[in-house]
C-alpha positions as CSV (number, residue, x, y, z in Angstrom):
1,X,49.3,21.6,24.7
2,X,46.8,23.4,27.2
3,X,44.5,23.0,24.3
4,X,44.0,19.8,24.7
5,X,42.5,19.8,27.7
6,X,39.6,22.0,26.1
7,X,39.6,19.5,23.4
8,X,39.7,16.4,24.3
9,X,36.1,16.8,27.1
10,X,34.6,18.6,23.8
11,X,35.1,15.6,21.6
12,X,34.0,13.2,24.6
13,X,31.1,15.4,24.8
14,X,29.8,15.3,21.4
15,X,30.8,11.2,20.8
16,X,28.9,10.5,23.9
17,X,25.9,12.9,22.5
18,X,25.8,10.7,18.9
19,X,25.9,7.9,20.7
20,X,23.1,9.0,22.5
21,X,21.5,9.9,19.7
22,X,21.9,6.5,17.8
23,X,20.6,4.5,20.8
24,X,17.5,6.8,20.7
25,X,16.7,6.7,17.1
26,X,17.2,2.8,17.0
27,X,14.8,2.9,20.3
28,X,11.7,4.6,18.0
29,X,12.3,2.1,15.5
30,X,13.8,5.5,13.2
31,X,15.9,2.2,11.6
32,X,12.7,-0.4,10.8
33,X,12.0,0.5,6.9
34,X,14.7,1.8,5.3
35,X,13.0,0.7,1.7
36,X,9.6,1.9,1.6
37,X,10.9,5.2,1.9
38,X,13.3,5.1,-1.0
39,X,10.8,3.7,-2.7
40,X,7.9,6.3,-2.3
41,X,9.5,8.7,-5.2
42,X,9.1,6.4,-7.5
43,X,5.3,5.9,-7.1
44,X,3.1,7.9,-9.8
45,X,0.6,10.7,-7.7
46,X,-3.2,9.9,-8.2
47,X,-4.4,12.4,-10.4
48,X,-6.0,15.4,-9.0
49,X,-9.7,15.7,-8.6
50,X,-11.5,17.3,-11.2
51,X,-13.4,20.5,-9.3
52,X,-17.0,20.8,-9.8
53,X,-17.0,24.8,-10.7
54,X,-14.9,26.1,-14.1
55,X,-12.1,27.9,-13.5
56,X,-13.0,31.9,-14.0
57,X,-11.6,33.0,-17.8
58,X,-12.8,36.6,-17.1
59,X,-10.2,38.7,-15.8
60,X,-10.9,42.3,-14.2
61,X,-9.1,44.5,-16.7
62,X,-11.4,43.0,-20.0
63,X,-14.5,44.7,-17.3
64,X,-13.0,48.6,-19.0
């Protein structure tokens, strides 16, 4: 029984710090758009840029 009394402040302690931490996220707006970022996966990339110099075919061991 002697645990509880380590217990029960622990699980005070750590309900008090979610709560905390729930009123701080909703604070930042962490909770404003929940869709948009769900939604960014499905969005195709832009392709990438074409470079301006060709890539080097000549590799150092064809120099022998």
């Amino acid at each position: 029984m002697n645990i509880l009394l380590f217990l029960i402040p622990i699980s005070l302690l750590m309900i008090a710090a979610a709560a905390g931490i729930f009123v701080w996220a909703v604070r930042h707006g962490q909770f404003e758009d929940l869709d948009t970022p769900a939604l960014d996966v499905l969005r195709e990339d832009e392709p990438p840029a074409r470079s301006a110099v060709p890539p080097d075919t000549t590799s150092d061991d064809d120099a022998d």
